[in-house]
MIZAVEX-45710 format. One record per residue: residue in three letters; x, y, z of N, C-alpha, C in turn. Coordinates in Angstrom, 2 decimals, always signed. Layout:
% MIZAVEX-45710
   r    n_xx    n_yy    n_zz   ca_xx   ca_yy   ca_zz    c_xx    c_yy    c_zz
 ALA       X       Y       Z       X       Y       Z       X       Y       Z
...
END
This chain:
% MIZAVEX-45710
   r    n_xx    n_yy    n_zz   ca_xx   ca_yy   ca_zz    c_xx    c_yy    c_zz
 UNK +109.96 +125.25  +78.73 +110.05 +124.09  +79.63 +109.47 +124.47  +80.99
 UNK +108.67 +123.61  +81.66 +107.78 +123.68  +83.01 +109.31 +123.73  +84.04
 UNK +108.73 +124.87  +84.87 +109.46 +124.30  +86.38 +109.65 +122.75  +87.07
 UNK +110.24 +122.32  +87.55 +110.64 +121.15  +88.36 +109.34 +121.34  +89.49
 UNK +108.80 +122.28  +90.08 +107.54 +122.40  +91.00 +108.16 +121.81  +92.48
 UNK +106.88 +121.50  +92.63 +107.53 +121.16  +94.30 +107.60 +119.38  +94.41
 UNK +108.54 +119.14  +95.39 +109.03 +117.70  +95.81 +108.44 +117.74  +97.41
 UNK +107.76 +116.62  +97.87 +107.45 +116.46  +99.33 +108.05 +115.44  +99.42
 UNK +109.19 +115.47 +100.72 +109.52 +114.57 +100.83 +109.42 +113.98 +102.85
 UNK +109.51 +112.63 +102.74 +108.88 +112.49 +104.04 +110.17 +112.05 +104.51
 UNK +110.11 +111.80 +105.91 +111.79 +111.50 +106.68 +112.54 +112.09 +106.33
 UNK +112.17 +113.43 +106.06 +113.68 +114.33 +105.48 +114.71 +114.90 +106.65
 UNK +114.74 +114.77 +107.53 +115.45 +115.02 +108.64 +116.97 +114.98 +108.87
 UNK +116.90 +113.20 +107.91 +118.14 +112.93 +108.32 +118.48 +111.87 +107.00
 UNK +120.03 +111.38 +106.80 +120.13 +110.40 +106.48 +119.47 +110.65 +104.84
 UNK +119.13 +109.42 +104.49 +118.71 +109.40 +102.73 +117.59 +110.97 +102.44
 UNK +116.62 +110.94 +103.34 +115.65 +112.18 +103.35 +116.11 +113.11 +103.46
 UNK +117.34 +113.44 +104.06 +117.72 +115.01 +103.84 +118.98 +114.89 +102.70
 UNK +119.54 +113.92 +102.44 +120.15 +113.58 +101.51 +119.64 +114.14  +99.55
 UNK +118.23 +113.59  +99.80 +117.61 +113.89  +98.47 +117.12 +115.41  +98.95
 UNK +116.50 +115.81  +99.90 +116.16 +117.18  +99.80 +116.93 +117.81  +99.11
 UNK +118.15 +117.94  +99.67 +119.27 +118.54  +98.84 +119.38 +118.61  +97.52
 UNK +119.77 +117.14  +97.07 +119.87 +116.82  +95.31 +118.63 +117.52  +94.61
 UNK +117.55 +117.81  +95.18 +116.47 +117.81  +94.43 +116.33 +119.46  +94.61
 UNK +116.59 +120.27  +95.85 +116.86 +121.53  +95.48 +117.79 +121.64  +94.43
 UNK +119.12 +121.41  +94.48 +120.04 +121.72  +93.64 +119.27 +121.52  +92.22
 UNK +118.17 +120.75  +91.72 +117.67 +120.58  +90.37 +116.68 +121.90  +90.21
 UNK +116.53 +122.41  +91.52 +115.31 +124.01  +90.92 +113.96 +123.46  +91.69
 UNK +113.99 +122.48  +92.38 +112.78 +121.81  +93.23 +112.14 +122.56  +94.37
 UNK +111.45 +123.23  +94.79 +111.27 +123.81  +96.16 +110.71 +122.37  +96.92
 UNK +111.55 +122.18  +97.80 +111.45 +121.17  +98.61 +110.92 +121.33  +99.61
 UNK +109.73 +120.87 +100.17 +109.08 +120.75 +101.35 +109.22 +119.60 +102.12
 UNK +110.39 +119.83 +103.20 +110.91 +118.63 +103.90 +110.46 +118.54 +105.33
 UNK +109.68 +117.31 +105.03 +108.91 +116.83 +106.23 +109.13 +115.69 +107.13
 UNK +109.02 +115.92 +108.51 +109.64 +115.22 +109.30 +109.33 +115.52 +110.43
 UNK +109.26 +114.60 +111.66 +108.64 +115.05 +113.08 +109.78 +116.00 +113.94
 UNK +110.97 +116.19 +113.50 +112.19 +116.51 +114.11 +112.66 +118.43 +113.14
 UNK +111.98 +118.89 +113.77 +111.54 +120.44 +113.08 +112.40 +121.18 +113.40
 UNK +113.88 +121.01 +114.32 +114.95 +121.45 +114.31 +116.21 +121.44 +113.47
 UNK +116.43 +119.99 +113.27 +117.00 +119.28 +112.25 +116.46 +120.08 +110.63
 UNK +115.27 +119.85 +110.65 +114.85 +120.67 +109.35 +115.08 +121.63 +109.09
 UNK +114.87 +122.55 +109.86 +115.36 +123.94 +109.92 +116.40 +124.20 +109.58
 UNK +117.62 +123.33 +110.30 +119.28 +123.46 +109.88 +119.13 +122.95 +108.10
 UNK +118.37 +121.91 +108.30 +118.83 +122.04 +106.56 +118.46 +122.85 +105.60
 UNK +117.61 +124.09 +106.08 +116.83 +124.50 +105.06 +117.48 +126.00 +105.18
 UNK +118.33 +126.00 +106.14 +119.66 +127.36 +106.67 +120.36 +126.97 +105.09
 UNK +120.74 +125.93 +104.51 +121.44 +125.62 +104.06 +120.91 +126.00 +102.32
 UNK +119.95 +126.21 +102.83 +119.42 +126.39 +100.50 +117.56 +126.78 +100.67
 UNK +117.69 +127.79 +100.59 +116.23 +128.63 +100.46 +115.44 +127.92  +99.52
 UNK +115.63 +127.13  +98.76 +114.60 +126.28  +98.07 +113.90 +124.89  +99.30
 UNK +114.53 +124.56 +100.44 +114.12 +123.38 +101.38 +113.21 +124.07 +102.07
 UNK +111.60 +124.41 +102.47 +110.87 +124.31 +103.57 +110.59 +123.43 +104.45
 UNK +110.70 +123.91 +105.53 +110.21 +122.74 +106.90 +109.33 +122.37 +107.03
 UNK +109.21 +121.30 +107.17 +107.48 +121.06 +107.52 +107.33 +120.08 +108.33
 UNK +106.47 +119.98 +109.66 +106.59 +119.25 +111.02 +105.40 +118.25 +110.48
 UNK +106.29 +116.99 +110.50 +104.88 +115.76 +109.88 +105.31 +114.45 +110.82
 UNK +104.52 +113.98 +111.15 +104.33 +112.81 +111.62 +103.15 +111.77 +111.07
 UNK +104.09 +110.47 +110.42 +103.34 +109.86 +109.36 +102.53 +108.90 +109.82
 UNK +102.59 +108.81 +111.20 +101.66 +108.09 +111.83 +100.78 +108.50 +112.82
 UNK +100.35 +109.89 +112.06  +99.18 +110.85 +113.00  +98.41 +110.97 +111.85
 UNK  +97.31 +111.01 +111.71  +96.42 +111.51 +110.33  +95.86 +112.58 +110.66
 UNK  +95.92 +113.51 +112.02  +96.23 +115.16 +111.93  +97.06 +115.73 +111.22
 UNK  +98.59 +115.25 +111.26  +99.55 +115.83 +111.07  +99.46 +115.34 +109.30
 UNK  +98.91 +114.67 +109.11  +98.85 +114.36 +107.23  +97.91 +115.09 +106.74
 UNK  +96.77 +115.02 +107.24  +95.05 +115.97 +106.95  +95.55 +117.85 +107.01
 UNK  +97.24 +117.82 +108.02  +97.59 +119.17 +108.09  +98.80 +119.52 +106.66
 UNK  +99.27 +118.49 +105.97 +100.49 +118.10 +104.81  +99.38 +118.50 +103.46
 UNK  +98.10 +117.47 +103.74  +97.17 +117.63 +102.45  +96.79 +119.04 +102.55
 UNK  +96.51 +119.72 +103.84  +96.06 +121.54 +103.09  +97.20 +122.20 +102.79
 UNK  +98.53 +121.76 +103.36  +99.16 +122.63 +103.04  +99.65 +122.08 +101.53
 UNK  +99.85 +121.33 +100.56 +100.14 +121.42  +99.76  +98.68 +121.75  +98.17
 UNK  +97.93 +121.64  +98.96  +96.18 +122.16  +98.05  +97.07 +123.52  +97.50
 UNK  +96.82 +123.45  +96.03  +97.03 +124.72  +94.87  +98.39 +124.98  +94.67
 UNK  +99.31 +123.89  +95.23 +100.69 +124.07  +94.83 +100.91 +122.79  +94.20
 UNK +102.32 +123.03  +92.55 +102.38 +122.84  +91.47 +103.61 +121.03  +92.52
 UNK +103.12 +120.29  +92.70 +103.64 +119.43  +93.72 +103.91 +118.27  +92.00
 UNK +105.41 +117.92  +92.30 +105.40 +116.84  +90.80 +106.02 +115.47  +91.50
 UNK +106.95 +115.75  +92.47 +107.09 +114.56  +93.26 +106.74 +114.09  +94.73
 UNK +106.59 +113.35  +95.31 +106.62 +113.20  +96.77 +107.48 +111.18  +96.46
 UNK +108.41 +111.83  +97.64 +109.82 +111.11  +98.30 +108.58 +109.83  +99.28
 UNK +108.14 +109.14  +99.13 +107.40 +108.25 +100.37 +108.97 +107.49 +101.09
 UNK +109.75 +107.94 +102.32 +110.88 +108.12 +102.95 +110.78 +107.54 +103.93
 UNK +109.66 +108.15 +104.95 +109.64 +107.74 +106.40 +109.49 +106.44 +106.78
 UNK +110.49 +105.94 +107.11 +110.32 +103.92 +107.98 +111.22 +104.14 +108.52
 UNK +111.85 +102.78 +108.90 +112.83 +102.01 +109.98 +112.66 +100.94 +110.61
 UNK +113.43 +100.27 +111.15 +114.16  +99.04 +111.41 +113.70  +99.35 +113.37
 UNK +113.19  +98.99 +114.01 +112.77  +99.20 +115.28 +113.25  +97.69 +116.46
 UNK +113.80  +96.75 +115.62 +114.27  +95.35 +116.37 +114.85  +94.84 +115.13
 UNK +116.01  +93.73 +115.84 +116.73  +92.58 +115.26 +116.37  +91.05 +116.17
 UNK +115.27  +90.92 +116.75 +115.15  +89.73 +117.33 +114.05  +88.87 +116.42
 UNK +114.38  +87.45 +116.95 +113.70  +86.46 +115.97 +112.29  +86.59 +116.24
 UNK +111.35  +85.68 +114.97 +109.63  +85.70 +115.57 +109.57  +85.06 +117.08
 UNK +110.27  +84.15 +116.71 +109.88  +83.36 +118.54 +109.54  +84.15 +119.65
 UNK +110.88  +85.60 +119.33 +110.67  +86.14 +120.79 +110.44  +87.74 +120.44
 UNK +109.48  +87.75 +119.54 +109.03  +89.07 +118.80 +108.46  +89.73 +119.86
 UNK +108.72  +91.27 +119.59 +107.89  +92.18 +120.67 +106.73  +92.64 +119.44
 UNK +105.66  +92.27 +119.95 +104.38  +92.37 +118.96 +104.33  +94.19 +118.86
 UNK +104.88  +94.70 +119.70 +104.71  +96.51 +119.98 +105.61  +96.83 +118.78
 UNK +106.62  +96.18 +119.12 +107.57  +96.89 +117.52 +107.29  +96.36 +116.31
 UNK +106.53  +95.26 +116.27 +106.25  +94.84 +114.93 +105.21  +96.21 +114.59
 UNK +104.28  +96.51 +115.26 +103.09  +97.52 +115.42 +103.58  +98.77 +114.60
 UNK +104.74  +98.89 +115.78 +105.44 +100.58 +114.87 +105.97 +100.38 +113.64
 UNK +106.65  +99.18 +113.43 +107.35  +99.16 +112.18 +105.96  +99.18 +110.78
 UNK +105.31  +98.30 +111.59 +104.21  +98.13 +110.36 +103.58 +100.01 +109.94
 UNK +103.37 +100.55 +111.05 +102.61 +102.03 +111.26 +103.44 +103.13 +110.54
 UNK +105.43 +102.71 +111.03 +105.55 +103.82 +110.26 +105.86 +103.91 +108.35
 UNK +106.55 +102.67 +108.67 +106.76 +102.22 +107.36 +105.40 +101.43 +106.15
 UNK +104.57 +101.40 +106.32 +103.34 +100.47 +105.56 +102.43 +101.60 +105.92
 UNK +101.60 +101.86 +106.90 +100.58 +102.90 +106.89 +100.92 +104.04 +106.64
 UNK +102.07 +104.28 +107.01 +102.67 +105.66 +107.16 +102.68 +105.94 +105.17
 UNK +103.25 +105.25 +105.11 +103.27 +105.10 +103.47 +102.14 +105.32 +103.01
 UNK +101.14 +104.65 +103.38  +99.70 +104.86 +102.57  +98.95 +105.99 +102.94
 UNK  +99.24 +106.67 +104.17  +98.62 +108.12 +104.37  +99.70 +108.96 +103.85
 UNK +100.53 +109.06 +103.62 +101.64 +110.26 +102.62 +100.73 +109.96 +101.17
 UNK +101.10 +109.03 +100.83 +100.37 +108.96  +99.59  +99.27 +109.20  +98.75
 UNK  +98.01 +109.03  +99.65  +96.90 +109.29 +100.05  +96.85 +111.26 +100.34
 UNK  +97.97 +111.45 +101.10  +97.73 +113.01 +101.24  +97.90 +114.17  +99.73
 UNK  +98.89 +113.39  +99.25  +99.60 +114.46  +98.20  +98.87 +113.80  +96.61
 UNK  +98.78 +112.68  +96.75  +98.37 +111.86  +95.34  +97.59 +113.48  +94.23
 UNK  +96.20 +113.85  +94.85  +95.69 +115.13  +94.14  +96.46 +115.52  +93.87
 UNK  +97.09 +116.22  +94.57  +97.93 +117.49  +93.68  +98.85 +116.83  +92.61
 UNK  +99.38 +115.69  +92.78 +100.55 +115.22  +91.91  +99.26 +114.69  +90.31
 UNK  +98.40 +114.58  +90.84  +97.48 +113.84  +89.41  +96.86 +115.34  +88.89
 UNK  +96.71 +116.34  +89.53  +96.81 +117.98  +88.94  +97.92 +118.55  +88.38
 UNK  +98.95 +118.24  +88.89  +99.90 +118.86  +88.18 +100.36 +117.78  +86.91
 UNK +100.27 +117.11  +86.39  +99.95 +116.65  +85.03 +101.49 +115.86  +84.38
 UNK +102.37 +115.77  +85.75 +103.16 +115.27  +85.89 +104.05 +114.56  +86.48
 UNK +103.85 +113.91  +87.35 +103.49 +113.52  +89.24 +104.65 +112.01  +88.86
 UNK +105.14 +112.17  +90.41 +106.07 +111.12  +90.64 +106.31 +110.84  +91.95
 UNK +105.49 +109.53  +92.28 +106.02 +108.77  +93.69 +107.11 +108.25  +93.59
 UNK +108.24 +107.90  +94.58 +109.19 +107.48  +94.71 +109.22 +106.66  +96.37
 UNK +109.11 +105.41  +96.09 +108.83 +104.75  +97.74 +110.54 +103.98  +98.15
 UNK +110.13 +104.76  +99.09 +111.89 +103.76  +99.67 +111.66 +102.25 +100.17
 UNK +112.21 +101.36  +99.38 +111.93  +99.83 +100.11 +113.47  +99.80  +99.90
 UNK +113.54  +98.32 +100.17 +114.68  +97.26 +100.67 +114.66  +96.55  +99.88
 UNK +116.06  +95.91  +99.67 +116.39  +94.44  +99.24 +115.78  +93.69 +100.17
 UNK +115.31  +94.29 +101.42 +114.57  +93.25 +102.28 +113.04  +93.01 +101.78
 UNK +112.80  +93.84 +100.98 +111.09  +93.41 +100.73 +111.00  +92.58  +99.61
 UNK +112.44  +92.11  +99.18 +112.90  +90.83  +97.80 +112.95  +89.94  +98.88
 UNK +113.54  +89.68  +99.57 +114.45  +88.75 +100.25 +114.56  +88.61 +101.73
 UNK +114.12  +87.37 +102.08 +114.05  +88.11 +103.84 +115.32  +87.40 +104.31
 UNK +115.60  +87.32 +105.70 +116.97  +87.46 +106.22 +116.22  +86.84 +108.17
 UNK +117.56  +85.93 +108.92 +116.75  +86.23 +110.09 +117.14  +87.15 +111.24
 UNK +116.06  +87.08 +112.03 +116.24  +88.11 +113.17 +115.20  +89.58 +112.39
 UNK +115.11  +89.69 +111.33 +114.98  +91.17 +110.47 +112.98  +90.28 +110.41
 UNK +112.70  +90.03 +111.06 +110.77  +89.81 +110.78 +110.07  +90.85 +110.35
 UNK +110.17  +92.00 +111.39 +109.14  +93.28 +111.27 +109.25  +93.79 +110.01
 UNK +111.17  +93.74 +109.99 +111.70  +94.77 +109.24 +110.87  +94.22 +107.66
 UNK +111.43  +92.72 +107.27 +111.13  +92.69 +106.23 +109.77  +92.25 +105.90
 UNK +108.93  +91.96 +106.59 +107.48  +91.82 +106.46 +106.98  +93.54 +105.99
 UNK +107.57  +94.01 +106.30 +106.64  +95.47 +106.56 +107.45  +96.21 +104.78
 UNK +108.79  +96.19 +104.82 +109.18  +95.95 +103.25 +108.86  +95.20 +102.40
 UNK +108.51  +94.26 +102.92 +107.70  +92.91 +101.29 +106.11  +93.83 +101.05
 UNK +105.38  +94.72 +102.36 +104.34  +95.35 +101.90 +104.31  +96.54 +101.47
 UNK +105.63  +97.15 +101.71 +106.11  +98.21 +100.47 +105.90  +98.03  +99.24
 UNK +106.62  +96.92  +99.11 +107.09  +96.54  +97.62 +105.11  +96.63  +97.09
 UNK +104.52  +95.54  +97.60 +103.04  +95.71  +97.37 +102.36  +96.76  +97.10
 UNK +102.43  +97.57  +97.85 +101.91  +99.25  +97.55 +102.69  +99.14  +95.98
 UNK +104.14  +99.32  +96.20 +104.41 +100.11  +94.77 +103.56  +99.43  +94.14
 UNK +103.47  +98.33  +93.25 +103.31  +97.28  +92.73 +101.51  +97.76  +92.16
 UNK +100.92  +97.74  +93.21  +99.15  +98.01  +93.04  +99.19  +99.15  +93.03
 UNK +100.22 +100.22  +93.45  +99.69 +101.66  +92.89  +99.48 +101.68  +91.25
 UNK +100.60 +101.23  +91.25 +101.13 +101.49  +89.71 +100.16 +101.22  +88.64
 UNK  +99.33  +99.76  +89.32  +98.21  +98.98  +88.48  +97.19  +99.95  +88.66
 UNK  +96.98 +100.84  +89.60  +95.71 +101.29  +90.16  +95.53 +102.73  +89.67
 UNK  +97.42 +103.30  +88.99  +97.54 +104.55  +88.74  +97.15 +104.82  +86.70
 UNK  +97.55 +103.50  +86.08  +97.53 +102.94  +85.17  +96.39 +104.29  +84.67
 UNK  +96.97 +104.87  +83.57  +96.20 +106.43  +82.74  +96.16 +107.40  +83.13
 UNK  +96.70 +107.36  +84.72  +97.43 +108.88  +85.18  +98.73 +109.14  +85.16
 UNK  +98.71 +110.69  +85.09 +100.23 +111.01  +84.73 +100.84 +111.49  +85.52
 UNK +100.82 +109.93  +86.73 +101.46 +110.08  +88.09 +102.25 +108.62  +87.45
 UNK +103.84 +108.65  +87.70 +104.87 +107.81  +87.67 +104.56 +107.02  +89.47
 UNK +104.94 +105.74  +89.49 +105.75 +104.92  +90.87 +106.59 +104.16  +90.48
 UNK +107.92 +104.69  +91.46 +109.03 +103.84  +91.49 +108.92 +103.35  +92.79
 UNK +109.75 +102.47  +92.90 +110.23 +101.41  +94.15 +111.89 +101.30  +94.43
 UNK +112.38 +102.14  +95.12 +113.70 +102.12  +94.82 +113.72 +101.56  +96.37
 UNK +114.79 +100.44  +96.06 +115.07  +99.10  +96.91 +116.62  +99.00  +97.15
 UNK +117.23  +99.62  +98.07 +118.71  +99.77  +98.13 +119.11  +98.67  +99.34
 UNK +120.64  +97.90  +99.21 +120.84  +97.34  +99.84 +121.40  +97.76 +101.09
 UNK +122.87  +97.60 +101.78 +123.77  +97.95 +102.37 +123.77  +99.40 +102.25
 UNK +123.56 +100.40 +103.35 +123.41 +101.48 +103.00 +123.70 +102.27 +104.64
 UNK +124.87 +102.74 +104.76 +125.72 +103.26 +106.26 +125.34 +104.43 +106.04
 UNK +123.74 +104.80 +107.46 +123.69 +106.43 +107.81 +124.01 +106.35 +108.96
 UNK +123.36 +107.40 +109.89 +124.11 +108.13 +111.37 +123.20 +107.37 +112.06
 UNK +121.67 +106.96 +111.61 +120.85 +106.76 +112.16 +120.33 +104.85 +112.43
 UNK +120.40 +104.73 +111.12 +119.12 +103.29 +110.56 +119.73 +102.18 +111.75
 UNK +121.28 +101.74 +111.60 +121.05 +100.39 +112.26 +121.27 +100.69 +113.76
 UNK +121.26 +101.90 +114.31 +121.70 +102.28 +115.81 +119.96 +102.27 +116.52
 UNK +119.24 +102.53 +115.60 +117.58 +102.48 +115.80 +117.28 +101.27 +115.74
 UNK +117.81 +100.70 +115.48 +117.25  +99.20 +115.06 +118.19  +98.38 +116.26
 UNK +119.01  +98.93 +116.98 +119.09  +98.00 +118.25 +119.62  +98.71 +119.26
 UNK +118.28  +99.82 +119.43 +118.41 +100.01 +120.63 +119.51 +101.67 +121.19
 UNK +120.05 +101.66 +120.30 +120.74 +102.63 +120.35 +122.51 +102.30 +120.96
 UNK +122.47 +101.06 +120.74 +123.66 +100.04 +120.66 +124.56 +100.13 +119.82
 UNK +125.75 +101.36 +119.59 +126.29 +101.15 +118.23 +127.40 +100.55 +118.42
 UNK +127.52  +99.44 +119.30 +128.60  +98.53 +118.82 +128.13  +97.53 +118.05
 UNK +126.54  +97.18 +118.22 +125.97  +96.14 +117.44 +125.47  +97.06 +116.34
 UNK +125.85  +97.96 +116.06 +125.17  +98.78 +114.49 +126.91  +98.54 +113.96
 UNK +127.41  +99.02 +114.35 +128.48  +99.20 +114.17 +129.26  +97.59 +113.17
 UNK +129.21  +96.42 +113.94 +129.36  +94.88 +113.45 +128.61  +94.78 +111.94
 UNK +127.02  +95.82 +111.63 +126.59  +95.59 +110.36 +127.65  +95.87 +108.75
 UNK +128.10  +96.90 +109.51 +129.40  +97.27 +108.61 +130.00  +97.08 +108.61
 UNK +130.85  +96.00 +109.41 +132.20  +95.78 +109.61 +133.23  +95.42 +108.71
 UNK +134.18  +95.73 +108.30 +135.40  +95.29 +107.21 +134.35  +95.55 +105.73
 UNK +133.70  +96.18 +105.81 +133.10  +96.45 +104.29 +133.88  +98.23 +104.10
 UNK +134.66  +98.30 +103.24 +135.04  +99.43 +102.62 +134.39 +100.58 +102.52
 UNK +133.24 +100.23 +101.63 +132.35 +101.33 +100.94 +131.03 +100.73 +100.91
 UNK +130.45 +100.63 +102.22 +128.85 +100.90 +102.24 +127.77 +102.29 +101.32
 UNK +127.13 +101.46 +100.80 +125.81 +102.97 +100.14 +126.05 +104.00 +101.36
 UNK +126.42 +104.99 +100.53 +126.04 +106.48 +101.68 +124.32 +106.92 +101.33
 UNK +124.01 +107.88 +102.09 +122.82 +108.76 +102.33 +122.71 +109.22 +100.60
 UNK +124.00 +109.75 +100.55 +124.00 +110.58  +99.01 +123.74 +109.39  +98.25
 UNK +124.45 +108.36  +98.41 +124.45 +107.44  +96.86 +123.01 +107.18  +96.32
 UNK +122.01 +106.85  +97.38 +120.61 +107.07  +96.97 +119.73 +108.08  +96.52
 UNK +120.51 +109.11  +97.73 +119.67 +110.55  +96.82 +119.84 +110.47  +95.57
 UNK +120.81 +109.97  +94.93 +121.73 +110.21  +93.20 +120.22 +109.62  +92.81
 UNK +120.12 +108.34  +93.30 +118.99 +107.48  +92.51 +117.93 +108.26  +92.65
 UNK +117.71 +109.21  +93.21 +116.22 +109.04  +93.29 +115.91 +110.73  +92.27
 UNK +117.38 +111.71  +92.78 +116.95 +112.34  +91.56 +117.22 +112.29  +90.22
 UNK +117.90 +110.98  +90.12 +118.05 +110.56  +88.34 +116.83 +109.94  +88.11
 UNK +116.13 +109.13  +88.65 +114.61 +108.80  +88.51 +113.29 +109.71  +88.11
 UNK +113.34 +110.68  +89.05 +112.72 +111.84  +89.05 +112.58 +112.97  +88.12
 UNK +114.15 +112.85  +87.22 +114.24 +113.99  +86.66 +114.47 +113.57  +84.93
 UNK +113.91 +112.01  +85.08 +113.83 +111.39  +83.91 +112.89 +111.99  +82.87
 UNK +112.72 +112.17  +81.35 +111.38 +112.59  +80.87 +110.38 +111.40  +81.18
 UNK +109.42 +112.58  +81.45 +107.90 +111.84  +82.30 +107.54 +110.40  +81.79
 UNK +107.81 +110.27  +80.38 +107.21 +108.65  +79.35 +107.83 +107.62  +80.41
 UNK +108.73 +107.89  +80.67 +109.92 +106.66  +81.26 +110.00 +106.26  +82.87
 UNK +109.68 +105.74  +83.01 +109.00 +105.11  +84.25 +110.11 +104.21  +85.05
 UNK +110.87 +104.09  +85.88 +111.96 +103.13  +86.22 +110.62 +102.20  +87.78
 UNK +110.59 +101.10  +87.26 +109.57 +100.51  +88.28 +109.78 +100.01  +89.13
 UNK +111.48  +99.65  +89.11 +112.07  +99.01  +90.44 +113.67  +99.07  +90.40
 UNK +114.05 +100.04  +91.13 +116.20 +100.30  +90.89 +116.13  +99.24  +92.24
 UNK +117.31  +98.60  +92.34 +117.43  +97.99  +93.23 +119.32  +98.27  +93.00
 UNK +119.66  +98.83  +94.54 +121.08  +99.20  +94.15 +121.64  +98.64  +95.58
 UNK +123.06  +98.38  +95.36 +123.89  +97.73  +96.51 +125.38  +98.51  +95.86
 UNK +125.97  +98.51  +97.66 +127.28  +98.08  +97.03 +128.08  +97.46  +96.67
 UNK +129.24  +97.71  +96.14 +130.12  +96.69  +94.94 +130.09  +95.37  +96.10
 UNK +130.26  +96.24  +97.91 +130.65  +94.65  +97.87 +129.85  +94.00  +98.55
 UNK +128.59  +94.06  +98.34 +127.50  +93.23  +98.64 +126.70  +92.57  +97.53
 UNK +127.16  +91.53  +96.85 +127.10  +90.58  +95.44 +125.79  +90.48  +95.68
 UNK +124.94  +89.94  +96.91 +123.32  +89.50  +97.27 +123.33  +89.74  +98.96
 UNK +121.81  +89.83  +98.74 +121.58  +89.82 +100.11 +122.19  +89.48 +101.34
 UNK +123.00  +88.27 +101.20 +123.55  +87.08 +102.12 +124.87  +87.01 +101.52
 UNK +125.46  +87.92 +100.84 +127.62  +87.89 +100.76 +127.31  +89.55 +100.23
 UNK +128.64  +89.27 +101.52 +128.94  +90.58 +101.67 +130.80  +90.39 +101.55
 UNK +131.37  +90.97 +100.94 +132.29  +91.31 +100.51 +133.38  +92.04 +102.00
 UNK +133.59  +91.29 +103.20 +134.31  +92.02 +103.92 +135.77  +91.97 +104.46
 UNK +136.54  +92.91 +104.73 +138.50  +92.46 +104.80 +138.30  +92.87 +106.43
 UNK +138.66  +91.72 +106.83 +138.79  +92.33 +108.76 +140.05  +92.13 +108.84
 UNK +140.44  +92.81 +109.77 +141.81  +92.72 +110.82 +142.31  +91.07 +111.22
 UNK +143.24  +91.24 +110.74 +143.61  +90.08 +111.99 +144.28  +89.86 +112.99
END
């Protein structure tokens, strides 16, 4: 039986990305975890000699043109496409066209230059697996969330036309689309660094998706035999039925 080889994964820093680094060492993966925050990395990679650091920024095409040499002649079977975020909660009316910009750059371009960097090696190693992080928001939009879910509905697109475009290579794409999902980071970025208004996203919900509950998904996906292809997990928690009910017990 072949080694597990190497996993690149992007936004590994924090949150779902260092979440799966982990799961995916623990499978025998040498993980190359990439991320603009090269301190953070470091601590995680104190933690399990299979995680390397690697300083990436997905919206520099230096810092990707520097990801593509470094992974040239190594046995690479997955890459994590990780890096986005949520950068505003205000309506179109009174949109800041700058954050629509970043959201689109890190999450949509950013995506297509990771992909673009590692794709070779994963169609060389003869067993290759993208894994793109979208949203229930790139199903379903929501208001106030514009950037967010415009820029996830063109996630979903990528997966969608890779897949058509990958069609006789023995490179897998999934689209794993999680709902409700409480890290340290996502909704405190998304306003501002305000966590009483991150804080209200969760409110009276029990058991929000953790960081881990996705890593689970992504290395049960990953570590599927190669024939079997999962083309779209879309996971929530118990108590988020759809997009728009959410299951919550407040105080009274």
């Amino acid at each position: 039986m072949s080694t597990p080889g190497y996993a690149v994964i992007t936004g590994a820093s924090s949150g779902i990305g260092a979440a799966t680094a982990r799961a995916l060492a623990s499978e025998g993966y040498k993980v190359i975890a990439a991320a603009r925050r090269v301190d953070m990395l470091q601590d995680l990679a104190k933690a399990n000699s299979l995680i390397e650091p690697f300083e990436l920024d997905v919206t520099d095409q230096a810092s990707i043109d520097r990801l593509t040499k470094h992974v040239e002649g190594k046995d690479v079977t997955v890459l994590f496409v990780n890096a986005g975020g949520a950068f505003d909660g205000t309506p179109i009316e009174s949109a800041d066209v700058e954050s629509w910009i970043k959201t689109y750059d890190v999450n949509v371009i950013g995506a297509v230059r990771a992909v673009k960097a590692v794709l070779p090696a994963l169609k060389k190693s003869g067993r290759g697996t993208i894994v793109i992080t979208g949203s229930t928001a790139g199903r379903i939009v929501y208001e106030n969330g514009g950037s967010y879910t415009a820029a996830k509905h063109a996630v979903a697109a990528i997966a969608e036309t890779l897949r058509l475009e990958l069609s006789g290579e023995p490179v897998r794409v999934v689209e794993l689309a999680p709902g409700m999902v409480k890290t340290d980071e996502f909704a405190v970025k998304r306003f501002g660094g305000d966590t009483a208004k991150a804080a209200k996203i969760y409110e009276g919900v029990a058991q929000p998706l953790t960081a881990e509950d996705v890593a689970e998904a992504v290395r049960w996906t990953v570590t599927l035999p190669h024939h079997y292809n999962v083309d779209l997990m879309v996971i929530r928690p118990l108590a988020q039925s759809a997009q728009h009910k959410v299951h919550r017990v407040l105080d009274k």
